[in-house]
C-alpha positions in Angstrom: -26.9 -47.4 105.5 -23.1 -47.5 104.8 -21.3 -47.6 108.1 -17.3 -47.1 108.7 -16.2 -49.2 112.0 -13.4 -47.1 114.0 -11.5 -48.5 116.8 -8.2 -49.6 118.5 -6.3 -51.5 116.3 -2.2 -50.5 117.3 -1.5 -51.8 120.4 -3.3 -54.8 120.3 -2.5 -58.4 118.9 -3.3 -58.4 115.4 -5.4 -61.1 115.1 -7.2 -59.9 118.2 -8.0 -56.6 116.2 -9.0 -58.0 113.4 -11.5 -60.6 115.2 -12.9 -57.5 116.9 -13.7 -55.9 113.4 -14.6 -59.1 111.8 -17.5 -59.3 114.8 -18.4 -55.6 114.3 -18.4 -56.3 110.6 -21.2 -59.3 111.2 -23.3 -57.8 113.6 -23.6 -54.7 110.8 -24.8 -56.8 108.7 -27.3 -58.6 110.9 -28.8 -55.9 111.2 -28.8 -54.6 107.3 -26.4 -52.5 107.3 -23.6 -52.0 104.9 -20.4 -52.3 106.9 -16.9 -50.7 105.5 -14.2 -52.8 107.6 -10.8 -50.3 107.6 -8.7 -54.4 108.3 -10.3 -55.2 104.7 -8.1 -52.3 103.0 -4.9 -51.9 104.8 -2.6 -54.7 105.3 -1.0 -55.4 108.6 2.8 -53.8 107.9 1.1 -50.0 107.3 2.2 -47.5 108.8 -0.4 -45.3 111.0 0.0 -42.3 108.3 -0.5 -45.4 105.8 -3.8 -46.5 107.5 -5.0 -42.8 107.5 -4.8 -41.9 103.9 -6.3 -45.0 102.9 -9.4 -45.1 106.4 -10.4 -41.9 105.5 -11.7 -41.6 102.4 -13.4 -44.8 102.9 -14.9 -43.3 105.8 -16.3 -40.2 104.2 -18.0 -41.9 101.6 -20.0 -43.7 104.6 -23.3 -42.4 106.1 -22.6 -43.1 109.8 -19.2 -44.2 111.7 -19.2 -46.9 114.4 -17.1 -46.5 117.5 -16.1 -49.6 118.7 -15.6 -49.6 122.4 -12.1 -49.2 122.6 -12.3 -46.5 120.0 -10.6 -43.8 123.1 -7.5 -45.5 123.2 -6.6 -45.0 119.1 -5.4 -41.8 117.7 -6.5 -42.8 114.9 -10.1 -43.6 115.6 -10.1 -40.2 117.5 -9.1 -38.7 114.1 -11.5 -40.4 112.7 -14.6 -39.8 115.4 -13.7 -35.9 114.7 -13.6 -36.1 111.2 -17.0 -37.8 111.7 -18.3 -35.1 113.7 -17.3 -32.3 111.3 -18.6 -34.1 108.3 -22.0 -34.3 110.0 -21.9 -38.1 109.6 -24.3 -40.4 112.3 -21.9 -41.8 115.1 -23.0 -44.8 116.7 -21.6 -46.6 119.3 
């Protein structure tokens, strides 16, 4: 199963964010899954409307999304999560 991992990433120290995914990235795969890391495809200077246009249509070509815990405190995981929801994807959290 492909999953797309969706959380807080503005707001945060960057390195923090990315260590974050990087452990959400490896604990997908422990457990053999296909992980699609959004901090693998955007670089750090883009902009949030940037980061969209790129995170989604990575995200729609996954089977499930993974909310990270923090995922509530990002519009653009919210954006995400609904986009989720509408495209009748499996959320996980």
């Amino acid at each position: 199963m492909k999953i797309y991992i969706a959380g807080r990433i503005s707001g945060v120290p960057y390195e923090q964010a990315r260590n974050k995914f990087a452990a959400a990235e490896s604990l997908c795969r422990a457990n053999n899954y296909n992980p699609v890391n959004p901090m693998n495809h955007v670089t750090q200077l883009a902009s949030p409307a940037e980061a969209m246009k790129i995170c989604i249509p990575l995200m729609l070509e996954c089977n499930a999304i993974l909310l990270l815990n923090d995922w509530e405190f990002s519009e653009g995981a919210q954006i995400e999560a609904q986009t989720a929801k509408y495209a009748e994807m499996h959320i996980l959290f």
